[in-house]
C-alpha positions in Angstrom: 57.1 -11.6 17.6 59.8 -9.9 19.6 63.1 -10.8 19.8 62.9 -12.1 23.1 59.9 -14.2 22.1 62.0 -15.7 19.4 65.4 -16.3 21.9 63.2 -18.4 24.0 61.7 -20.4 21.3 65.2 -21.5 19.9 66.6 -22.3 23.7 63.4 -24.4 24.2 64.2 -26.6 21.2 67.5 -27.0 22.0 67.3 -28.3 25.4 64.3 -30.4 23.9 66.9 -31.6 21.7 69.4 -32.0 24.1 66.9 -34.2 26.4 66.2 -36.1 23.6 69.4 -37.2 23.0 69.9 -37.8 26.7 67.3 -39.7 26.6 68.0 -42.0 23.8 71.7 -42.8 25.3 70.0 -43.7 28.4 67.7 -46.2 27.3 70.8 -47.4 24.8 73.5 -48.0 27.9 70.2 -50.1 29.5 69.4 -52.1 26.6 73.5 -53.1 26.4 73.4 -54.1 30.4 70.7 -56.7 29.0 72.5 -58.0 26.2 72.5 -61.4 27.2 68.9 -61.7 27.5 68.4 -60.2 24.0 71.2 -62.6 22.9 69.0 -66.0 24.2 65.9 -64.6 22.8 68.0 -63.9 19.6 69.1 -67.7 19.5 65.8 -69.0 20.5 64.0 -67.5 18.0 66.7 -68.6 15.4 66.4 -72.1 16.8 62.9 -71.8 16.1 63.2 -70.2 12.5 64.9 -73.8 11.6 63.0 -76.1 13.0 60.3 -74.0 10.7 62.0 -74.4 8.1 62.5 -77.9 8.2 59.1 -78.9 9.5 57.4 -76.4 6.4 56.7 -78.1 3.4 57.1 -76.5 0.2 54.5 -75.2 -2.2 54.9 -75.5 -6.3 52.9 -73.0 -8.5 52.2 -73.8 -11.9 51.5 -70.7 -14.6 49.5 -71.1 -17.8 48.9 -68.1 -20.1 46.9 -67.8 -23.0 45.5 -65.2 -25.5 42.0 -65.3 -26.3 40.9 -64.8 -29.6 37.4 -64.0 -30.4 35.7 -63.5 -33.5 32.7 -61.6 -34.3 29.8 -63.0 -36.1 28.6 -62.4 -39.1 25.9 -59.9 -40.3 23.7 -58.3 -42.7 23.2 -61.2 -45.5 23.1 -63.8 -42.8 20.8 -61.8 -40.5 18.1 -61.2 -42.9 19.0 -65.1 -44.2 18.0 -66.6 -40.6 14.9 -63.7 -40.2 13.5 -65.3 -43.6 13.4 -69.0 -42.0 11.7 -67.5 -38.4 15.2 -67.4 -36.3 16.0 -63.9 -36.5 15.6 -63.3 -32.7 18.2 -66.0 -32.2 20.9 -64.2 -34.2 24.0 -62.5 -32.4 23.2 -61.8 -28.5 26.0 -64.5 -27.6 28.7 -61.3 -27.0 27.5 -59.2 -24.1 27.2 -61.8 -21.2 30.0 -63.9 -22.0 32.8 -61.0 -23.3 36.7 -61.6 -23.2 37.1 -59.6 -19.5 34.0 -62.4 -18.4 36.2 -65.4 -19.1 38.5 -64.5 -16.5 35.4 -64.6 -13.7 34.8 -68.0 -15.1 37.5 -69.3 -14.6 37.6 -68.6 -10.5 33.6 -69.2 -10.9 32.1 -72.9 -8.6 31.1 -74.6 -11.6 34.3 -74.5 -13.3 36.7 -75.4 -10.3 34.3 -78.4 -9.4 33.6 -79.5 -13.1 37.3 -79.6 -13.0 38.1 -81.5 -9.8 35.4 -84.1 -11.1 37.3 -84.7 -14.1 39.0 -88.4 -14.4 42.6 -87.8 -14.4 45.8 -90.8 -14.1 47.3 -89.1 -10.6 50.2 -90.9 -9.3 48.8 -94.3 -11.3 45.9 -94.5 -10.6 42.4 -93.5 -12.6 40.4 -91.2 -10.0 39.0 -88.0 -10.0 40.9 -84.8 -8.9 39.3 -84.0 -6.2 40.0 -87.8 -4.6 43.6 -86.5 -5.3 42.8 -83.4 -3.3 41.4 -85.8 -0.7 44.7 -87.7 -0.4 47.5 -85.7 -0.3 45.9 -83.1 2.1 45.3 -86.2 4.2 41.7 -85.3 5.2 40.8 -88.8 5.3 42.6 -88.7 8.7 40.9 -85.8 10.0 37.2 -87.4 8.7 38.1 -90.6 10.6 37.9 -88.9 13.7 34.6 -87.5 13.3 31.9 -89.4 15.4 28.6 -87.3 14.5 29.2 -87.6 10.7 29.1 -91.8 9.3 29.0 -90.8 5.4 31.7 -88.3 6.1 34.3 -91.1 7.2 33.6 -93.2 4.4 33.0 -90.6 1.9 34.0 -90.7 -1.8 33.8 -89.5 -5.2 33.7 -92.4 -7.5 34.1 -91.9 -11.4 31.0 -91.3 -13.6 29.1 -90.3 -10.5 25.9 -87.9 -11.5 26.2 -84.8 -10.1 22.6 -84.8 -9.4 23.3 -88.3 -7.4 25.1 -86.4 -4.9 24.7 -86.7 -1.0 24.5 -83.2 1.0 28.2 -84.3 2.7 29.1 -84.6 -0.6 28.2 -81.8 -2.0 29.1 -79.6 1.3 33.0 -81.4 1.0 32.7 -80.1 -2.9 32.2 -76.7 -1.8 34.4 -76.5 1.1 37.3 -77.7 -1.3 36.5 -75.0 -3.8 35.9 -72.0 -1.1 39.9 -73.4 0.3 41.2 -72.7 -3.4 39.6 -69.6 -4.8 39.2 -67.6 -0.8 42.7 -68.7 0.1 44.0 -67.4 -3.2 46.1 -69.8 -4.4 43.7 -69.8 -7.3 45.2 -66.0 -9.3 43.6 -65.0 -12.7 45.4 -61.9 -13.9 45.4 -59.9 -16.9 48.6 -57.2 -16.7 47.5 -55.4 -18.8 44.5 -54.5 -20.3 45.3 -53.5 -23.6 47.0 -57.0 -24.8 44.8 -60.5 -24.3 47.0 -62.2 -22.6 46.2 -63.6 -19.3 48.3 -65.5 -17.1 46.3 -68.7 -14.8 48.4 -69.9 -11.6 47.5 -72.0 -8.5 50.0 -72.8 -5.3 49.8 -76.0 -4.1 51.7 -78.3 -1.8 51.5 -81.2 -4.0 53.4 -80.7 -7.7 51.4 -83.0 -9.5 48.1 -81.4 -8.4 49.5 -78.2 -9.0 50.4 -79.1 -12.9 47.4 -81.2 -13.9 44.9 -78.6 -12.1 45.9 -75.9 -14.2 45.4 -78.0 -17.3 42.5 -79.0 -17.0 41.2 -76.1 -15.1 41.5 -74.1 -18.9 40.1 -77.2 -20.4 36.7 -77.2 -18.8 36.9 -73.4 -18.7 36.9 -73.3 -22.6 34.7 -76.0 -23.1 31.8 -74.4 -21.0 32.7 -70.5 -22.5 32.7 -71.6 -25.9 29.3 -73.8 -25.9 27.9 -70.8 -24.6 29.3 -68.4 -26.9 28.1 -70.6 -29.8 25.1 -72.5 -28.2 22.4 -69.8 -30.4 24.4 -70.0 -34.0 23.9 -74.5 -33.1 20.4 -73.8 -32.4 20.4 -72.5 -35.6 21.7 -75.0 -37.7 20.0 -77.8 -35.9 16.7 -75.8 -37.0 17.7 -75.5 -40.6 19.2 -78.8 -40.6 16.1 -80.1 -39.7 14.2 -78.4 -42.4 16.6 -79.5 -44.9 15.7 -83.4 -43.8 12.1 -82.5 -43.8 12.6 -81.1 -48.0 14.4 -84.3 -48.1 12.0 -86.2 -47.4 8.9 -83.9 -49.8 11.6 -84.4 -52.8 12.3 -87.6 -52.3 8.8 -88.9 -52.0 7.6 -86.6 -54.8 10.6 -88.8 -57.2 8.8 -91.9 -56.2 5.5 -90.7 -56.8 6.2 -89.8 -60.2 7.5 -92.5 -61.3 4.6 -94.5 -60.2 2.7 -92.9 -63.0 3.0 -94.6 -66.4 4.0 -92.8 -69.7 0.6 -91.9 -71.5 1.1 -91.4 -74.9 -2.6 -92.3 -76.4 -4.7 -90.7 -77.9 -6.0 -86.5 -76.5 -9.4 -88.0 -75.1 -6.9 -89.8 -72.5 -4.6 -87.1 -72.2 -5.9 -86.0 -69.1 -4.2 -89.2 -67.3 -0.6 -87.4 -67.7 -2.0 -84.3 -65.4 -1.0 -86.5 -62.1 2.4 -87.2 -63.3 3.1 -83.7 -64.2 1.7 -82.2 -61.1 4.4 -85.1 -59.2 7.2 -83.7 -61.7 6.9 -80.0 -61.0 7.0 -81.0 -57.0 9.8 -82.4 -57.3 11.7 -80.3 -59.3 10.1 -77.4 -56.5 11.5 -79.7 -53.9 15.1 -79.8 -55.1 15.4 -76.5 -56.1 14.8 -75.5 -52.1 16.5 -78.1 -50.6 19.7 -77.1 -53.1 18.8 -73.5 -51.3 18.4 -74.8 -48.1 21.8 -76.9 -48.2 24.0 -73.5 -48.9 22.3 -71.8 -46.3 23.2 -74.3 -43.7 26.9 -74.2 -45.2 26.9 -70.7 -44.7 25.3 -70.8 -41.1 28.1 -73.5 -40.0 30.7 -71.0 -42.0 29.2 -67.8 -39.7 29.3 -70.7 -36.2 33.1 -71.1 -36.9 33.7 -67.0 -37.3 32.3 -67.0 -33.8 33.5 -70.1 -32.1 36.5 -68.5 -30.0 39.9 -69.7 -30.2 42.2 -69.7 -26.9 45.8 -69.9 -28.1 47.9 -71.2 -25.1 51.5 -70.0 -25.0 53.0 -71.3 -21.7 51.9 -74.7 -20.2 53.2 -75.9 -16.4 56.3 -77.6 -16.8 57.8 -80.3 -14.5 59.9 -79.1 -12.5 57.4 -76.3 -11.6 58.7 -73.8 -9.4 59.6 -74.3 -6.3 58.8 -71.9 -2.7 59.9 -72.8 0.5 61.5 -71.2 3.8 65.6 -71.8 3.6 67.5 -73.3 6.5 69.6 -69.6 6.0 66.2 -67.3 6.1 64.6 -69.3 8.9 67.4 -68.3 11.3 67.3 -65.1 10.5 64.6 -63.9 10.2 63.7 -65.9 13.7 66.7 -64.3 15.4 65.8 -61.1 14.2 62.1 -61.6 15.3 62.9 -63.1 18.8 65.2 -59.9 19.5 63.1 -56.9 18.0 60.4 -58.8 20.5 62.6 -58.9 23.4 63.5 -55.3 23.1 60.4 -54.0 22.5 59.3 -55.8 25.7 62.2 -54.6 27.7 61.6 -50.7 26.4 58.2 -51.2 27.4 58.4 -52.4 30.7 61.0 -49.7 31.8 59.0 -46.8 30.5 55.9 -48.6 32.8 58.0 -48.1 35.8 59.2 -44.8 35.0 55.5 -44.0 34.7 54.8 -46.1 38.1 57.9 -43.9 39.9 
């Protein structure tokens, strides 16, 4: 490129610059001969930043963390123990479906929220379920009244110790609507920081504190209830199975004992000998019969020893605690960022509308 190639190039950028510039104090002198109109479109938005703030009512989260503890089951010995009684295809598969990482989907999952807001629970006084406190302090009572296509739906409820099979189609559609507004809003938040320690931290936002607090609770409550009866639920089949064995040997040793002593002492002479074979065949049972069910007993010991190594434990370490915290938009951030926001909009339309008629011209 030649040098009068490159002088060009440089006095094209500068007047571009220049024009820039020009440019940029032109629309700045017309945007000060409008400063009143940004100034009431300032205040108006402030004014309506506070009336925000007032008429916005404020939402309380409540945090619970735990650390989940799980325990592997036991092996070897008490594998080929439960294979010798027929339950070898029940032993150890609990771990795969229902793994630490799992617990957190379980938490957010249908049948955990609703289990939990059909729990009893003492709300403001009175015994009702949660999801009747849901009810009332959203106020959708109000809204149902006005429906005229749906009778059940103004009169619904969700009485205590209602099956859930028992349920009407409104009541179950209500159900579900109330669970899609917690988890798809997220104001439901399961979250594990990080993955290499346990600890995860459960929080949900809600408008009424009360809610907020006893949700939480009893949101975990249900959650470990239903994770570990899973986790357990083949190591109890077990020891039901060899408990019932151990009543059915019971039973064989017991009824041998009685048996035997049915039989009289025979002490004649060897023709009549032959009397005592009864007895002694009723002797040996029995002794065969406690010697198992002595067996049997320290298996079972040893299969309820193996169901507590797996039963999971779910150490809480912080709880919700009245007050719980507190978010809502300050009488001081309202007007702000309203005044702020009614401006920036008032220029932008201003800008915009001049460049049109620049266009236009």
């Amino acid at each position: 490129m030649d040098e009068k190639a490159l002088y060009k190039r440089s006095l094209d950028k500068k007047l571009l610059s220049k024009e820039l510039i020009q440019q940029a104090k032109s629309w700045w002198k017309y945007l000060l001969r409008k400063w009143i109109i940004i100034l009431v479109f300032g205040l108006s938005g402030a004014a309506i930043g506070l009336v925000a703030s007032l008429l916005t009512k404020p939402k309380y989260t409540a945090s619970l963390s735990f650390a989940l503890i799980e325990k592997s089951s036991g092996g070897g010995g008490l594998a080929d123990l439960a294979s010798s009684f027929g339950f070898s295809g029940l032993m150890g598969g609990n771990n795969g479906a229902f793994s630490g990482d799992n617990l957190l989907e379980i938490i957010q999952s249908r049948y955990a929220v609703e289990q939990t807001l059909l729990t009893p629970v003492s709300y403001k006084g009175e015994k009702k379920n949660l999801v009747e406190a849901y009810i009332q302090f959203n106020k959708l009572r109000e809204e149902w009244s006005k429906n005229t296509k749906n009778a059940e739906l103004r009169n619904l409820s969700f009485p205590i110790g209602q099956s859930r099979e028992t349920f009407t189609r409104t009541q179950d559609s209500v159900l579900y609507s109330i669970y899609n507004e917690i988890v798809n809003t997220k104001a439901l938040m399961v979250i594990r920081k990080n993955k290499k320690i346990s600890i995860v931290n459960v929080s949900y936002v809600c408008k009424d504190e009360l809610f907020s607090k006893i949700f939480v609770e009893k949101l975990m409550d249900e959650t470990y209830r239903f994770y570990s009866e899973t986790r357990t639920s083949q190591s109890r089949a077990n020891i039901n199975m060899m408990q019932a064995k151990a009543d059915s040997i019971k039973n064989l040793y017991e009824s041998a004992l009685y048996k035997s002593a049915g039989y009289s002492p025979i002490n004649i002479n060897m023709a009549l000998q032959f009397a005592a074979v009864p007895k002694i065949k009723q002797e040996n049972n029995a002794q065969l019969y406690a010697t198992v069910y002595a067996e049997v007993l320290k298996n079972l010991e040893t299969l309820k020893l193996d169901l507590a190594r797996e039963t999971p434990i779910v150490q809480i370490i912080d709880t919700p605690r009245m007050p719980l915290k507190k978010d809502k938009l300050g009488k001081a951030k309202g007007i702000a960022f309203g005044g702020i926001f009614g401006a920036l909009l008032i220029v932008v339309y201003l800008i915009g509308s001049r460049y049109i008629k620049d266009l236009m011209e």
